[in-house]
N, C-alpha and C positions, 0 to 999 in steps of 0.2 A: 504494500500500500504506500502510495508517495506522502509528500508531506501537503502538497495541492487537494485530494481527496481528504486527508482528515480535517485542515484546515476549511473544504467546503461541509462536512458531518458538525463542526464546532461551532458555522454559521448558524446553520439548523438548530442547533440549542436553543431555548427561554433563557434571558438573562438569568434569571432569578436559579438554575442550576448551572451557572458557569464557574461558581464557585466547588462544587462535586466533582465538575471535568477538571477544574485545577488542581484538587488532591488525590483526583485519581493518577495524572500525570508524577505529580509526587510520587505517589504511592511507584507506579511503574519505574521512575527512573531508579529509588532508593533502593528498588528488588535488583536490578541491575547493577548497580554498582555493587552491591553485596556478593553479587553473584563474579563478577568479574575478581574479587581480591580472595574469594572460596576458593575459585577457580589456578589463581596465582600462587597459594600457598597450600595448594594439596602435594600432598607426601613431602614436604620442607619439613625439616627439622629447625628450620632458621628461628620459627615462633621461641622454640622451648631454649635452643643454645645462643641464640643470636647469630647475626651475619655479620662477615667482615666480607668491605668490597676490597679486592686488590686490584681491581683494574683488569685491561683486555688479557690472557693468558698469550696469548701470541706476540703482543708487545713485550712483557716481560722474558720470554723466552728469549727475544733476539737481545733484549738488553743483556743478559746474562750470557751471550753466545758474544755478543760484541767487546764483553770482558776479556776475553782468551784472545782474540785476533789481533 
């Protein structure tokens, strides 16, 4: 569905329920976002031990190879 069709469906509403179409929208993003960071930290042990970034793995390799040359 584009964003032109729901935009024409939101015309169609009574004022007086466009306050429901806004927490519904709420409603909908808040599930999404939820879902996307579920999604981000399944099987991560990061939650429980913490995360350390070291940066790109491929960059450090060559720094450490550029040691020896």
């Amino acid at each position: 569905m584009s964003y032109e069709a729901v935009m024409e469906q939101i015309k169609l509403v009574p004022e007086e329920y466009l306050g429901e179409v806004s927490e519904l929208i709420r409603f909908v993003l808040y599930r999404h976002q939820n879902e996307r960071t579920e999604n981000n930290d399944n099987g991560s042990l990061g939650k429980f031990f913490g995360r350390m970034n070291l940066g790109d793995g491929l960059a450090i390799q060559k720094e450490i190879r550029g040691e020896w040359d």
